[in-house]
C-alpha positions as CSV (number, residue, x, y, z in Angstrom):
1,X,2.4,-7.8,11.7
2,X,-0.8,-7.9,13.7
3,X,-4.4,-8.2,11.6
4,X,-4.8,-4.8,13.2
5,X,-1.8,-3.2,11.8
6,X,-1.8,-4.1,8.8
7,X,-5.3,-2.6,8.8
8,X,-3.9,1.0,9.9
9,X,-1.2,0.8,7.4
10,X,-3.7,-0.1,4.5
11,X,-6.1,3.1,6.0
12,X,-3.2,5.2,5.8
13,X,-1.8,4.3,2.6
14,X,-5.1,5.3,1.2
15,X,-5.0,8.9,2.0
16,X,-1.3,9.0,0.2
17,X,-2.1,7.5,-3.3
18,X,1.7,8.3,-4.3
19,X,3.3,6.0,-2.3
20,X,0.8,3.1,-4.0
21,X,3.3,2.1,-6.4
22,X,6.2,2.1,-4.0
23,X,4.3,0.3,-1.2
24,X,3.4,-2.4,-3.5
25,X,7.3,-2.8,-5.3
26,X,8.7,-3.0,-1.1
27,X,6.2,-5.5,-0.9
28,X,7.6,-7.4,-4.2
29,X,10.8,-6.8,-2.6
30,X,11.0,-7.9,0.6
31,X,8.2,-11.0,0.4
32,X,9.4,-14.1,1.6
33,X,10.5,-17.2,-1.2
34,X,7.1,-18.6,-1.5
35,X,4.6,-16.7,0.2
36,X,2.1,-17.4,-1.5
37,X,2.2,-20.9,-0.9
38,X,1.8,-20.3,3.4
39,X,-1.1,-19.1,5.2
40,X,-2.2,-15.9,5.5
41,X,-0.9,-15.8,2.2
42,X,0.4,-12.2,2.6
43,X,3.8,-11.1,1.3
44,X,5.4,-10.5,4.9
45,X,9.4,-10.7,5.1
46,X,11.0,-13.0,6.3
47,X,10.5,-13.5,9.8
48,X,14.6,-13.2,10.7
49,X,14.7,-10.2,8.5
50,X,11.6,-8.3,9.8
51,X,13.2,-9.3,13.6
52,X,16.4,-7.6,12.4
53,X,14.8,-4.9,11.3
54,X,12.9,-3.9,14.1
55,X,15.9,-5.1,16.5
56,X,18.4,-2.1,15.0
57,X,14.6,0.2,14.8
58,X,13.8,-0.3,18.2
59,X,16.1,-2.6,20.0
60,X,13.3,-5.0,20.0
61,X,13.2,-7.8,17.6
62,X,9.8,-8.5,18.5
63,X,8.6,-4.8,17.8
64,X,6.2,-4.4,15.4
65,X,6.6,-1.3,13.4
66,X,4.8,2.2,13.5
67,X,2.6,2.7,11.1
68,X,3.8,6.2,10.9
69,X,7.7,4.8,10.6
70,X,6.5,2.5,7.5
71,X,5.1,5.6,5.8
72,X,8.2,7.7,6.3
73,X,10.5,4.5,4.7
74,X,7.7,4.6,2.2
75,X,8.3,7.9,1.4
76,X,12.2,7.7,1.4
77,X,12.1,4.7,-1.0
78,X,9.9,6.8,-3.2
79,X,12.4,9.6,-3.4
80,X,15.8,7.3,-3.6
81,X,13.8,5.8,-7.1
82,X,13.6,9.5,-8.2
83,X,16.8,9.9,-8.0
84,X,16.1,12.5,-5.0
C-alpha cells in the first residue's frame, strides 16, 4: 500500500474512532510472520495474500485498495465480533 494511502486510511480512520479497535485487531491478524523484523516495519499482509485479495476485489492483483472499501470491511468485521 502506497505511503499515500496509508496516509488516507489513517485520516479517515480518525474521524471513526469505533472502528480503532477493529482496525488495529485486522492489523494483528493479517500481519505478515515477522514484520517487524523487515523494512518499513509496518504490519502489511503478506504480499500473495493482499494480491489475492485485490485479484477476486478488483480482478487486479496489483490493485491497491479503496480507502472507502477498507472502511466498509472495517465496519463489517466490527459487526461480525458483535455478533451482528
Amino acid at each position: 500500500m502506497s505511503v499515500g494511502k496509508v496516509a488516507a486510511l489513517a485520516l479517515a480512520l480518525l474521524r471513526r474512532p469505533v472502528l480503532w479497535p477493529v482496525a488495529v485487531r485486522q492489523a494483528h491478524r493479517l500481519a505478515s510472520r515477522g514484520w517487524w523484523r523487515r523494512a518499513p516495519f509496518v504490519p502489511f499482509p503478506d504480499a500473495t495474500y493482499a494480491g489475492f485479495r485485490a485479484l477476486t476485489q478488483y480482478g487486479d492483483a496489483e490493485r491497491e485498495p479503496d480507502v472507502a472499501d477498507v472502511l466498509v470491511w472495517l465496519e463489517w468485521c466490527r459487526e461480525m465480533e458483535q455478533g451482528a
